[in-house]
mmCIF file as Biopython writes it, N, C-alpha, C and O atoms, coordinates in Angstrom:
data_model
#
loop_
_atom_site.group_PDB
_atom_site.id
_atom_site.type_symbol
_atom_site.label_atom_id
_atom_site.label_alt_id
_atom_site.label_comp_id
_atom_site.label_asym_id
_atom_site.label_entity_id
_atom_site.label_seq_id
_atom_site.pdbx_PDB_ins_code
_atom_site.Cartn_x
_atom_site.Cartn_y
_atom_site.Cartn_z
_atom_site.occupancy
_atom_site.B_iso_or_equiv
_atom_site.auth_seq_id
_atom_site.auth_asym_id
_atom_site.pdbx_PDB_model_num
ATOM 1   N N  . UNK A ? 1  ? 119.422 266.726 237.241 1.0 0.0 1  A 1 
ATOM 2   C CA . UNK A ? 1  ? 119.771 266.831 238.631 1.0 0.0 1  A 1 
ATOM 3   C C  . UNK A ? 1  ? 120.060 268.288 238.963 1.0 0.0 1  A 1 
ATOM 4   O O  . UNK A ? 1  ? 120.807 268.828 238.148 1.0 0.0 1  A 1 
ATOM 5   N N  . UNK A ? 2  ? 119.528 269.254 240.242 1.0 0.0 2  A 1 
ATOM 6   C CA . UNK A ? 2  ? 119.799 270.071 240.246 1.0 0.0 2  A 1 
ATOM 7   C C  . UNK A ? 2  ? 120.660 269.752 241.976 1.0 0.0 2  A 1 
ATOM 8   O O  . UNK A ? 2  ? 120.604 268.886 242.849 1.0 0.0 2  A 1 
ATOM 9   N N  . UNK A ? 3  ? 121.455 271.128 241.720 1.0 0.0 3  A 1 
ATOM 10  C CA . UNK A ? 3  ? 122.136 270.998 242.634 1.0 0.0 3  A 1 
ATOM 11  C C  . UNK A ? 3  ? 121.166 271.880 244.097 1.0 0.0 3  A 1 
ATOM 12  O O  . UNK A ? 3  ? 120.697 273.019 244.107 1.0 0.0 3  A 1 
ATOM 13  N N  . UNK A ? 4  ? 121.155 271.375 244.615 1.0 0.0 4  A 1 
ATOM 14  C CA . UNK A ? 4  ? 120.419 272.012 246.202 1.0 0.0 4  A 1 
ATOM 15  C C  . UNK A ? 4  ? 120.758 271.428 247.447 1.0 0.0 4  A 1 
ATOM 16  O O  . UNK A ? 4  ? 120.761 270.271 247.867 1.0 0.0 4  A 1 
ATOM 17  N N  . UNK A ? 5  ? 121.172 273.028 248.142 1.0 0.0 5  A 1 
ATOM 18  C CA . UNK A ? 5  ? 121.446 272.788 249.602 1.0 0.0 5  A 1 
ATOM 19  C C  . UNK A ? 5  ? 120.580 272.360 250.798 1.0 0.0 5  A 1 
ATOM 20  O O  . UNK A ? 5  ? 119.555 272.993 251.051 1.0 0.0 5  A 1 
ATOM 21  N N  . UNK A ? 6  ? 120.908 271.441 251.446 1.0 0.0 6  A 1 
ATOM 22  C CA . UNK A ? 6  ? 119.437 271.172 252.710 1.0 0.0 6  A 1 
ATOM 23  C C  . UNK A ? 6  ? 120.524 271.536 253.426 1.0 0.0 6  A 1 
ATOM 24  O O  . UNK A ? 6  ? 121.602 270.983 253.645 1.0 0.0 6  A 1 
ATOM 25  N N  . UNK A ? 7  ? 119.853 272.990 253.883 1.0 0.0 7  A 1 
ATOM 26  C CA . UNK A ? 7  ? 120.228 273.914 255.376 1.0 0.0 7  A 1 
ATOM 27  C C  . UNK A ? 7  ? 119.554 273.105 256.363 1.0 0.0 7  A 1 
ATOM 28  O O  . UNK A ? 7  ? 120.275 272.635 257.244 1.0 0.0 7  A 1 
ATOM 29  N N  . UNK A ? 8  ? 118.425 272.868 256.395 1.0 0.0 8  A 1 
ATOM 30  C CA . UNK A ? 8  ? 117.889 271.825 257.146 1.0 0.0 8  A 1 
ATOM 31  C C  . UNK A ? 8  ? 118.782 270.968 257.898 1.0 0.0 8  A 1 
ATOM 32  O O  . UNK A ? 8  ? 118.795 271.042 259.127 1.0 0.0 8  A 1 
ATOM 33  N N  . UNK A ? 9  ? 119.625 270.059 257.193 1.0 0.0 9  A 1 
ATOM 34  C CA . UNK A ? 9  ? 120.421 268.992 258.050 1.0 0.0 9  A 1 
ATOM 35  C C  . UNK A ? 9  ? 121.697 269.546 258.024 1.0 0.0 9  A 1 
ATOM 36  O O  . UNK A ? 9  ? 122.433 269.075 258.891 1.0 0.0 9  A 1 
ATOM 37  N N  . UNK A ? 10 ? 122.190 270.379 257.322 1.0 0.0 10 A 1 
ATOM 38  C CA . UNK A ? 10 ? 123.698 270.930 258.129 1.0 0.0 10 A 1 
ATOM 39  C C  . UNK A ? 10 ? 123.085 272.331 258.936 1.0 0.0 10 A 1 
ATOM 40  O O  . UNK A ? 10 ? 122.491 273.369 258.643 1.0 0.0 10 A 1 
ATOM 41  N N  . UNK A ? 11 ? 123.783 271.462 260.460 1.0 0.0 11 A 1 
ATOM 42  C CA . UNK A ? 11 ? 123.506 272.490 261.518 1.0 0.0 11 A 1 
ATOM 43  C C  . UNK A ? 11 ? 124.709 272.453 261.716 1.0 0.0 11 A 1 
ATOM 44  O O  . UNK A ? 11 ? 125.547 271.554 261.658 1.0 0.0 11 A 1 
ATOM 45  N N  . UNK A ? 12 ? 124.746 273.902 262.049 1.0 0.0 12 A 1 
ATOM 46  C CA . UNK A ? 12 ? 126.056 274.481 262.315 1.0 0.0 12 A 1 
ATOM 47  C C  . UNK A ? 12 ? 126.364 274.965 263.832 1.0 0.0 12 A 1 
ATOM 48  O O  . UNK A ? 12 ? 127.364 275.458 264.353 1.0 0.0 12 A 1 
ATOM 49  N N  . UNK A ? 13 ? 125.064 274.613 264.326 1.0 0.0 13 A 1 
ATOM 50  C CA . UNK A ? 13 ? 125.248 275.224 266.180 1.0 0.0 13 A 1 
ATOM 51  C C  . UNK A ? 13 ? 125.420 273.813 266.819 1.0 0.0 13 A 1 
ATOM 52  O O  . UNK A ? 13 ? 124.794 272.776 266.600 1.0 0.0 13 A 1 
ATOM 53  N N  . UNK A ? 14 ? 126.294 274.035 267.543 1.0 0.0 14 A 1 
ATOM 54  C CA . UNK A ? 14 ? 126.263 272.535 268.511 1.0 0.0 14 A 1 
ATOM 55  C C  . UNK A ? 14 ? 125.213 272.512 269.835 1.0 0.0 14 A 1 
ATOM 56  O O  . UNK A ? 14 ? 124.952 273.367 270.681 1.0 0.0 14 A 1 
ATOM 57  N N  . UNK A ? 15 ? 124.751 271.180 269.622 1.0 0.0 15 A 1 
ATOM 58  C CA . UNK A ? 15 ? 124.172 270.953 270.604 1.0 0.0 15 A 1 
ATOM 59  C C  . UNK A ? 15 ? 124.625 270.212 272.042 1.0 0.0 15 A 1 
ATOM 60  O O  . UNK A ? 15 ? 124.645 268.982 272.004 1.0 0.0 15 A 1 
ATOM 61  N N  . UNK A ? 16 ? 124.962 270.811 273.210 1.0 0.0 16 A 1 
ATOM 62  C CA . UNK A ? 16 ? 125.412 270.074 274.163 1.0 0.0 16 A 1 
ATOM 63  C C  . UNK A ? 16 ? 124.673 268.625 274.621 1.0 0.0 16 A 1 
ATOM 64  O O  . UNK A ? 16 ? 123.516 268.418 274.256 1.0 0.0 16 A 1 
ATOM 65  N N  . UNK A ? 17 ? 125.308 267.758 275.336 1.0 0.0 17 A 1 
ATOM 66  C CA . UNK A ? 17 ? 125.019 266.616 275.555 1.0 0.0 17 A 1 
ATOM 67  C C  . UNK A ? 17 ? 123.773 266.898 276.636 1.0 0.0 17 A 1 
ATOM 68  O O  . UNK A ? 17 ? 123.479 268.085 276.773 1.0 0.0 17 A 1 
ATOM 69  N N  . UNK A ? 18 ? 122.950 265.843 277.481 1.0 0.0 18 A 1 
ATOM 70  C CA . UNK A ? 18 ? 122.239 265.798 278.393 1.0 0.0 18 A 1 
ATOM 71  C C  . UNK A ? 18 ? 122.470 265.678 279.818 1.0 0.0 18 A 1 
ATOM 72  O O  . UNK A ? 18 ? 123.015 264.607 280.083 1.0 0.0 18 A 1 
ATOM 73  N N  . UNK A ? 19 ? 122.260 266.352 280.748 1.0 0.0 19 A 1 
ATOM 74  C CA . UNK A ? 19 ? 122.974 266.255 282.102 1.0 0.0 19 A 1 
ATOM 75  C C  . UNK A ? 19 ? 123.490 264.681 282.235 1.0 0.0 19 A 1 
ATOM 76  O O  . UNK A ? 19 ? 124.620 264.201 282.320 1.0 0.0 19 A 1 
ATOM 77  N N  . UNK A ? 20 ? 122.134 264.076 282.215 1.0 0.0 20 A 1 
ATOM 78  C CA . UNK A ? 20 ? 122.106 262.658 282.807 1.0 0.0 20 A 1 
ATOM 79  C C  . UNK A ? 20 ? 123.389 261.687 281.871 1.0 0.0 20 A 1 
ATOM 80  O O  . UNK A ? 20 ? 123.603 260.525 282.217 1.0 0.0 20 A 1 
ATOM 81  N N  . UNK A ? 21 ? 124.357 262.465 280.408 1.0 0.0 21 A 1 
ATOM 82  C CA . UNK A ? 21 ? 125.620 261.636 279.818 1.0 0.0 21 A 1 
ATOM 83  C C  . UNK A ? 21 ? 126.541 262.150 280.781 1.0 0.0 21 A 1 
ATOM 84  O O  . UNK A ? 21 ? 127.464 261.370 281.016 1.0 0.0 21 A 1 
ATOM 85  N N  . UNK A ? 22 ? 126.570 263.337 281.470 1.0 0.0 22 A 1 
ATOM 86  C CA . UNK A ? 22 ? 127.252 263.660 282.372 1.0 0.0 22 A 1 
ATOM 87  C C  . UNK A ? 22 ? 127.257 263.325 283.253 1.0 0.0 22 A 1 
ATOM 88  O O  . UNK A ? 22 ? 128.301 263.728 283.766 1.0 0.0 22 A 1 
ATOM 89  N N  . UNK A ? 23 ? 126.577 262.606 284.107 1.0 0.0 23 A 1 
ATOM 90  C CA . UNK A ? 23 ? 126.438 262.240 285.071 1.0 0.0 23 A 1 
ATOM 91  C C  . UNK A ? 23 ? 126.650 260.383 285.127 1.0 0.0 23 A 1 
ATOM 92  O O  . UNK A ? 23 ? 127.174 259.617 285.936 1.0 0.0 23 A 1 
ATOM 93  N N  . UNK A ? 24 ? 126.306 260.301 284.493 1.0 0.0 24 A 1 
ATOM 94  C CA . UNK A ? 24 ? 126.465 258.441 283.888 1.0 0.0 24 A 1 
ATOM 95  C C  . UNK A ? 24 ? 128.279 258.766 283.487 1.0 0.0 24 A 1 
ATOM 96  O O  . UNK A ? 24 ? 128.998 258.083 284.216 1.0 0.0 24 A 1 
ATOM 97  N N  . UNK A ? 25 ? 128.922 259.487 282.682 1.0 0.0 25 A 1 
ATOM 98  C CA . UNK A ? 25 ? 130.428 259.575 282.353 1.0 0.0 25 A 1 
ATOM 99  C C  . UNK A ? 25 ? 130.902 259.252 284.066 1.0 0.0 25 A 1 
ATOM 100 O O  . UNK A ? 25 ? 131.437 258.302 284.637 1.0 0.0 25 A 1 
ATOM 101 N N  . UNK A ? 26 ? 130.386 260.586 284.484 1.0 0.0 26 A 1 
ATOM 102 C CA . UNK A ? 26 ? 131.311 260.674 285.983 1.0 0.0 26 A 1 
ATOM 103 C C  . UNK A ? 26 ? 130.930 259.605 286.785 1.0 0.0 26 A 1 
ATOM 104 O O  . UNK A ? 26 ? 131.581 259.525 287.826 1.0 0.0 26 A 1 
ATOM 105 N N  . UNK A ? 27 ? 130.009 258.695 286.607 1.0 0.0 27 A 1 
ATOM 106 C CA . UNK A ? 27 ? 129.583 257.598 287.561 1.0 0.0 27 A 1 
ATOM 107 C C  . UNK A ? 27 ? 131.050 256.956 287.039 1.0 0.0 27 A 1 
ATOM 108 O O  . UNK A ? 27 ? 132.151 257.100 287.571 1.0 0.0 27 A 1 
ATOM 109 N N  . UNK A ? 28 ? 130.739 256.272 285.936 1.0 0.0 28 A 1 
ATOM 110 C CA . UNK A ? 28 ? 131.181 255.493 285.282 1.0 0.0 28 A 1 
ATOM 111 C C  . UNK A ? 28 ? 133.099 255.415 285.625 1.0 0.0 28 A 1 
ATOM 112 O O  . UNK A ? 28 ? 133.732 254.397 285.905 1.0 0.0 28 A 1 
ATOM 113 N N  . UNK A ? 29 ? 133.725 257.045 285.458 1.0 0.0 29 A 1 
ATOM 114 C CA . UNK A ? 29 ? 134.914 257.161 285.975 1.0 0.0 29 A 1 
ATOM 115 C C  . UNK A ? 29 ? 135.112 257.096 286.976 1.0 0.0 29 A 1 
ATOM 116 O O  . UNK A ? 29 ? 136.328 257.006 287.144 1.0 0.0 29 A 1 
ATOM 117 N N  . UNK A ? 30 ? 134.251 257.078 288.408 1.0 0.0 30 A 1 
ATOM 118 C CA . UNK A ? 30 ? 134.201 257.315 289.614 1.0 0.0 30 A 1 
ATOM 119 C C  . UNK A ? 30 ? 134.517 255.769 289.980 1.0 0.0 30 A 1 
ATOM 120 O O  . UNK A ? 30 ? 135.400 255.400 290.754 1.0 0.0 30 A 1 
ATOM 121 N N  . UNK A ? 31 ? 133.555 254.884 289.220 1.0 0.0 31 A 1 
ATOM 122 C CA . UNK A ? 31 ? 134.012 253.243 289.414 1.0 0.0 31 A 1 
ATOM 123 C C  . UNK A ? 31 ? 135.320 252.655 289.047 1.0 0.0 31 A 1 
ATOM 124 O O  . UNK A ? 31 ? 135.967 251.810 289.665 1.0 0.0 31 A 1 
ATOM 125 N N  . UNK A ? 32 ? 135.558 253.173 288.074 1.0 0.0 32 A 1 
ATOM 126 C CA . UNK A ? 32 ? 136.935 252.712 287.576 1.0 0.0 32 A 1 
ATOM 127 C C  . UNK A ? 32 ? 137.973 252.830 288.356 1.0 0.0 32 A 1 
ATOM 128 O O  . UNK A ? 32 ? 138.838 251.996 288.625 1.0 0.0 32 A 1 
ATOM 129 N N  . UNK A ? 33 ? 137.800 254.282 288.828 1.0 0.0 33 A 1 
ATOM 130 C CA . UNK A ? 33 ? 138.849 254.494 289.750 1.0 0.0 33 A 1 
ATOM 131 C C  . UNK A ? 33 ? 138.648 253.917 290.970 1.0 0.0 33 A 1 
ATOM 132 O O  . UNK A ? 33 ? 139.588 253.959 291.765 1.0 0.0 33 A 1 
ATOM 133 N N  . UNK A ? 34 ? 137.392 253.265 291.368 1.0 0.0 34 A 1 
ATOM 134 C CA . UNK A ? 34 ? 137.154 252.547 292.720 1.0 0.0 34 A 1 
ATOM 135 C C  . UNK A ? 34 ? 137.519 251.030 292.483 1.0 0.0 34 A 1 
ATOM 136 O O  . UNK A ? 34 ? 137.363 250.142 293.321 1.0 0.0 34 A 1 
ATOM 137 N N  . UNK A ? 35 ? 138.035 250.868 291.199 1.0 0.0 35 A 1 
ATOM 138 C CA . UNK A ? 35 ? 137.829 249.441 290.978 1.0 0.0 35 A 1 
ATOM 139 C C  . UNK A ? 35 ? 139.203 249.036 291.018 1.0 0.0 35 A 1 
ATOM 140 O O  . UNK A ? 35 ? 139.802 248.231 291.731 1.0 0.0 35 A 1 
ATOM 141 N N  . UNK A ? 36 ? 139.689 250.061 289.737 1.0 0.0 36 A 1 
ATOM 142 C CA . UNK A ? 36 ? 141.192 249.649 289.647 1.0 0.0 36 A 1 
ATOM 143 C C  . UNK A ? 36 ? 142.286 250.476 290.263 1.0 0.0 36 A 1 
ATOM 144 O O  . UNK A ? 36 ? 143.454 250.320 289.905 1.0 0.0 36 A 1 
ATOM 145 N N  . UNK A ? 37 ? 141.849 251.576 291.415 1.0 0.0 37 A 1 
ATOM 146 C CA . UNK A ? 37 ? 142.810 252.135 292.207 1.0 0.0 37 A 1 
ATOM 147 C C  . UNK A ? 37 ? 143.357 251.908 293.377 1.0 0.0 37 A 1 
ATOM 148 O O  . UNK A ? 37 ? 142.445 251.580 294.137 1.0 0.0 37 A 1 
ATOM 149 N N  . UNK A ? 38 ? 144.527 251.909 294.008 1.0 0.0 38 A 1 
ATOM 150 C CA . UNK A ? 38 ? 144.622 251.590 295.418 1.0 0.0 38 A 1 
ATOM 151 C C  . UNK A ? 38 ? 143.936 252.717 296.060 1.0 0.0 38 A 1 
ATOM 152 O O  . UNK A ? 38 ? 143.032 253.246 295.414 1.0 0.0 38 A 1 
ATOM 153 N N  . UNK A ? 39 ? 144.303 253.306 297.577 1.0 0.0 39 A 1 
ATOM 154 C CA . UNK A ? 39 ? 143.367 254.078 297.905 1.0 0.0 39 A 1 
ATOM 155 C C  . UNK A ? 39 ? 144.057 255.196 297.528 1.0 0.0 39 A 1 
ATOM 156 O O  . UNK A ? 39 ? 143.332 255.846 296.775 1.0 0.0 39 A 1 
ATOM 157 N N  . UNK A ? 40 ? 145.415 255.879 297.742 1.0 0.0 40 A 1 
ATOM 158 C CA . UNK A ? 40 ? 146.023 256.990 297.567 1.0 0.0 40 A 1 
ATOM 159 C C  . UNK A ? 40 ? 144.891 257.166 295.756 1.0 0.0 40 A 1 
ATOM 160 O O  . UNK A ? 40 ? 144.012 257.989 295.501 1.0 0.0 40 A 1 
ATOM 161 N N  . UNK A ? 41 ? 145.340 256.247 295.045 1.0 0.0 41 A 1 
ATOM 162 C CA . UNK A ? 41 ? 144.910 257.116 293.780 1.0 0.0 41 A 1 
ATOM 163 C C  . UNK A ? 41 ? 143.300 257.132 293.458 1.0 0.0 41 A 1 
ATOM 164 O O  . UNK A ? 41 ? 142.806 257.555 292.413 1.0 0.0 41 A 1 
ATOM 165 N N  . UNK A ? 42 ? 142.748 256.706 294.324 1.0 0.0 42 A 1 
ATOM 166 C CA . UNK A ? 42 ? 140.809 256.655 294.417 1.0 0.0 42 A 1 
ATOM 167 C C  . UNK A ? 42 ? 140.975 258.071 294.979 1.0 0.0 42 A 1 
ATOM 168 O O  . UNK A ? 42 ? 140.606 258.987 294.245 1.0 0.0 42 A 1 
ATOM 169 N N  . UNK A ? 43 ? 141.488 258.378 296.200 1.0 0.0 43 A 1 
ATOM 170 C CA . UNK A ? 43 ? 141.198 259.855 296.811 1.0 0.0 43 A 1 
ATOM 171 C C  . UNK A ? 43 ? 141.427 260.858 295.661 1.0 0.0 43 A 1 
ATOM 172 O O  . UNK A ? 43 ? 140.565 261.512 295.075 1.0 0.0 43 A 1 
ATOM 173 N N  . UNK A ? 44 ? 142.914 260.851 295.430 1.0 0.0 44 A 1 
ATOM 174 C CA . UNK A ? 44 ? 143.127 262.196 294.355 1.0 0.0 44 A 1 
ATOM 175 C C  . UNK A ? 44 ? 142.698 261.761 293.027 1.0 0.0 44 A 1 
ATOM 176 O O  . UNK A ? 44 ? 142.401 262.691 292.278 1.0 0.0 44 A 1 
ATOM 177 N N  . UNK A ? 45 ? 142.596 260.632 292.567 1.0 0.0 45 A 1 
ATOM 178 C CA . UNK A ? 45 ? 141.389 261.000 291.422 1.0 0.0 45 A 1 
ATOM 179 C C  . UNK A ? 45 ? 140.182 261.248 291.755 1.0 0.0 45 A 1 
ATOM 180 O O  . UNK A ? 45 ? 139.495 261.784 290.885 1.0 0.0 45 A 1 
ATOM 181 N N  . UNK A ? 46 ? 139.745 261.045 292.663 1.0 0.0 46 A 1 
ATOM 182 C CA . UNK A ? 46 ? 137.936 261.448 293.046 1.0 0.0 46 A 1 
ATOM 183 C C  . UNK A ? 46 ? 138.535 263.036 292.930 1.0 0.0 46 A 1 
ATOM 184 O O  . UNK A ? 46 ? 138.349 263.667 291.889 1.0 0.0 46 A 1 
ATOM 185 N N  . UNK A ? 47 ? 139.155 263.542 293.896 1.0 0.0 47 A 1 
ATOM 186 C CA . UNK A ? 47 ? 138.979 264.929 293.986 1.0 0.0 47 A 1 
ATOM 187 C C  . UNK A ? 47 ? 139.348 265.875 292.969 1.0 0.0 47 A 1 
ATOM 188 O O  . UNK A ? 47 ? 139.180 267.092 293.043 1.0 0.0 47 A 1 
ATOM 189 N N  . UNK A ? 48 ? 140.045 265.016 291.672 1.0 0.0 48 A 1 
ATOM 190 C CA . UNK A ? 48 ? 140.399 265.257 290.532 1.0 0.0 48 A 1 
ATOM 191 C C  . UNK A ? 48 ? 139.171 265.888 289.338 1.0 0.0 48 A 1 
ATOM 192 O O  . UNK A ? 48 ? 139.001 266.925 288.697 1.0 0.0 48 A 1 
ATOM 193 N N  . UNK A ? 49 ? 138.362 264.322 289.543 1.0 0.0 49 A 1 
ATOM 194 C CA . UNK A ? 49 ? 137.601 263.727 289.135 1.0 0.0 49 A 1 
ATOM 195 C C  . UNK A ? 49 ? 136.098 264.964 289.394 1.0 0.0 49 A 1 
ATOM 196 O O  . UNK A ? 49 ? 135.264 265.093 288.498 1.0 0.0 49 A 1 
ATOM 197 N N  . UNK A ? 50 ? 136.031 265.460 290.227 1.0 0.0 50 A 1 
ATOM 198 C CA . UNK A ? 50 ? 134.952 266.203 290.990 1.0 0.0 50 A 1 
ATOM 199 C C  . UNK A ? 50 ? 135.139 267.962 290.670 1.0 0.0 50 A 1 
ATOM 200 O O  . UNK A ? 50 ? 134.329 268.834 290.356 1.0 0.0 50 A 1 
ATOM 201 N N  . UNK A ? 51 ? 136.256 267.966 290.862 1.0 0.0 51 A 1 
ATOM 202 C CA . UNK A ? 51 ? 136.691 269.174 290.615 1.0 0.0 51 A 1 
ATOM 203 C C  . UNK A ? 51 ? 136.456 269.795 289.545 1.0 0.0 51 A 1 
ATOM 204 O O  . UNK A ? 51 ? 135.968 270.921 289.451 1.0 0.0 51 A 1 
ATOM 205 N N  . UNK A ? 52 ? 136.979 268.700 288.218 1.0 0.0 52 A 1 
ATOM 206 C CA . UNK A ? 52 ? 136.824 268.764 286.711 1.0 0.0 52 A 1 
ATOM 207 C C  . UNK A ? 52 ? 135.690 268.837 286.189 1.0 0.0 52 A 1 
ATOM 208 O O  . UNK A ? 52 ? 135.469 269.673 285.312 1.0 0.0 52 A 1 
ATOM 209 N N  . UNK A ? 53 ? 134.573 267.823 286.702 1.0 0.0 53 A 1 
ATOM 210 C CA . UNK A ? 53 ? 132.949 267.773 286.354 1.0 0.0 53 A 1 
ATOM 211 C C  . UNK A ? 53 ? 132.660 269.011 287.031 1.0 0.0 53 A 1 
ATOM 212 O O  . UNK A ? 53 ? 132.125 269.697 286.160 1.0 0.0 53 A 1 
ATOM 213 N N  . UNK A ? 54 ? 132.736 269.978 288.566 1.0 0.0 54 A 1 
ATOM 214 C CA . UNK A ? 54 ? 132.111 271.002 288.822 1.0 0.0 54 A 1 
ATOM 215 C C  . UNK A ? 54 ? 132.442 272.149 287.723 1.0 0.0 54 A 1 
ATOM 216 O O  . UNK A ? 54 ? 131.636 272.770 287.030 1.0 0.0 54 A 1 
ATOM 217 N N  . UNK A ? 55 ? 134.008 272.265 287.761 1.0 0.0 55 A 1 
ATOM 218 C CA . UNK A ? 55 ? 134.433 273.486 286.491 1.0 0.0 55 A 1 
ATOM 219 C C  . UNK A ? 55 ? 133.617 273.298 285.103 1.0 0.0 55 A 1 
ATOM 220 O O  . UNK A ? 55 ? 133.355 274.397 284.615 1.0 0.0 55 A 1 
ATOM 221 N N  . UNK A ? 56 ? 133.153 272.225 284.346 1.0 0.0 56 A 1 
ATOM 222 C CA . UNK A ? 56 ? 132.189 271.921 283.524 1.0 0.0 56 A 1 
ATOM 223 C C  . UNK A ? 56 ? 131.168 272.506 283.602 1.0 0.0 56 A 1 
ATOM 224 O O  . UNK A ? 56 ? 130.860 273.343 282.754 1.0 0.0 56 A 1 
ATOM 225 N N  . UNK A ? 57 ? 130.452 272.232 284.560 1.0 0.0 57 A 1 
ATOM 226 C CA . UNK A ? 57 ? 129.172 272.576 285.285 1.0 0.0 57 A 1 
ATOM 227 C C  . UNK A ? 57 ? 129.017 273.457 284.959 1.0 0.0 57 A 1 
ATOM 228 O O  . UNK A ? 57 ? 128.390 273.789 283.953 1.0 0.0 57 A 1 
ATOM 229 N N  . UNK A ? 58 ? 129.657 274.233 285.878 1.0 0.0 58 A 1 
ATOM 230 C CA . UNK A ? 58 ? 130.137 276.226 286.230 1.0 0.0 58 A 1 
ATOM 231 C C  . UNK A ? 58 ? 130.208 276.757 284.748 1.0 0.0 58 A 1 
ATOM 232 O O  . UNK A ? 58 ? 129.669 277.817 284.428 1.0 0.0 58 A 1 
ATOM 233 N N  . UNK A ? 59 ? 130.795 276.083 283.999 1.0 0.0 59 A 1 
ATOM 234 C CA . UNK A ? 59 ? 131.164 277.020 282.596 1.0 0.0 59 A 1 
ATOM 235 C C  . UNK A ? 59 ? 129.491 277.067 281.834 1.0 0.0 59 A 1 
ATOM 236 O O  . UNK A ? 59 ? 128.795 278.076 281.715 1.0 0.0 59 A 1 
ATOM 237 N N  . UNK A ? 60 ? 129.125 275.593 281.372 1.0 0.0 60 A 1 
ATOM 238 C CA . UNK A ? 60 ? 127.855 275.291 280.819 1.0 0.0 60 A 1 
ATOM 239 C C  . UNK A ? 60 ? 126.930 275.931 281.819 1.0 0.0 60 A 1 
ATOM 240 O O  . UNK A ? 60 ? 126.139 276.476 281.050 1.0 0.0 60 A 1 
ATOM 241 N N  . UNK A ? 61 ? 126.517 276.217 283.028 1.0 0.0 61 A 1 
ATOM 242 C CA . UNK A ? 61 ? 125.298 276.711 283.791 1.0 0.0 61 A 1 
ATOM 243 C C  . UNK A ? 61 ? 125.415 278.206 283.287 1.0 0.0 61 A 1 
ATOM 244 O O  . UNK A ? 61 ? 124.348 278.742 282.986 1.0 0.0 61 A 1 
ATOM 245 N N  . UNK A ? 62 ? 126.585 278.953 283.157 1.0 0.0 62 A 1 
ATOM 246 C CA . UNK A ? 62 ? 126.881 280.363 283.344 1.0 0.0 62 A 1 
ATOM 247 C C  . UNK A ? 62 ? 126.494 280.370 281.344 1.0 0.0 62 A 1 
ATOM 248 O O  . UNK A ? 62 ? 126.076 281.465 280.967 1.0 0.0 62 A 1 
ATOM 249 N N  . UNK A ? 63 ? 126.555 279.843 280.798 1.0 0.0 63 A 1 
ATOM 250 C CA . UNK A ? 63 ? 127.028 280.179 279.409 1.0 0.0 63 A 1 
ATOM 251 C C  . UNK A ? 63 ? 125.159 279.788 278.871 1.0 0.0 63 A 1 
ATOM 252 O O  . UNK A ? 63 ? 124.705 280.408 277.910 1.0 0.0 63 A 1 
ATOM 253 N N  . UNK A ? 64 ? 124.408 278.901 279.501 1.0 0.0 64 A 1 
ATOM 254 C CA . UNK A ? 64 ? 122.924 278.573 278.872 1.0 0.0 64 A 1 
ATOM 255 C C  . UNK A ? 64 ? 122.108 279.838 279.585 1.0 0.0 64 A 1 
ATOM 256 O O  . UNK A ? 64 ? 121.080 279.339 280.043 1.0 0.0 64 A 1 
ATOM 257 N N  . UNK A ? 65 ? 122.124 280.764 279.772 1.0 0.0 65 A 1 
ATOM 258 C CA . UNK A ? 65 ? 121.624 281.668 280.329 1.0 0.0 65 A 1 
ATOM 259 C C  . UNK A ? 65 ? 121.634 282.636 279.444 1.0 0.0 65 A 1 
ATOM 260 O O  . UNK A ? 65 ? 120.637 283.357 279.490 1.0 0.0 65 A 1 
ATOM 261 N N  . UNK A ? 66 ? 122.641 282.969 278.435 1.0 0.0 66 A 1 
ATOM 262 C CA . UNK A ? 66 ? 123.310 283.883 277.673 1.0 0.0 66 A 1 
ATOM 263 C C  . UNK A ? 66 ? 123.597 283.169 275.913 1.0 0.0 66 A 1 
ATOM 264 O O  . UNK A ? 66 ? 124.557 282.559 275.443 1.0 0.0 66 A 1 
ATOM 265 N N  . UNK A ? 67 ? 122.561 283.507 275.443 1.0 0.0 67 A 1 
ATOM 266 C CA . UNK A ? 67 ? 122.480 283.002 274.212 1.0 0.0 67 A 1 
ATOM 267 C C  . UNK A ? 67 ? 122.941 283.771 273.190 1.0 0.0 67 A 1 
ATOM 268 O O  . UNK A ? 67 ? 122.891 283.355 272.033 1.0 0.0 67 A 1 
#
């Protein structure tokens, strides 16, 4: 038996997710909070909720440009 490394399958760079898990997450929280909130907490979690996914956005759009 010899001992050998497969560089091959340990990757060491991460790969970000696909818009569309991002977008299915924030659906997905957007219902919850429509489902199980009264209205006070549907408003400020939406705007919670929106705020948090744009700052995401903003960081990942600015940062895939610059490798």
């Amino acid at each position: 038996m010899s001992d050998t490394s497969h560089t091959e399958s340990s990757h060491t760079e991460s790969t970000g997710l696909s818009s569309g898990v991002y977008i299915a997450a924030f659906l997905v929280l957007f219902f919850i909070l429509a489902a199980l909130g009264d209205l006070f907490t549907f408003i400020v979690g939406s705007i919670g909720l929106v705020i948090t996914f744009a700052a995401f956005y903003k960081d990942n759009s600015h940062s895939d440009g610059h490798h």
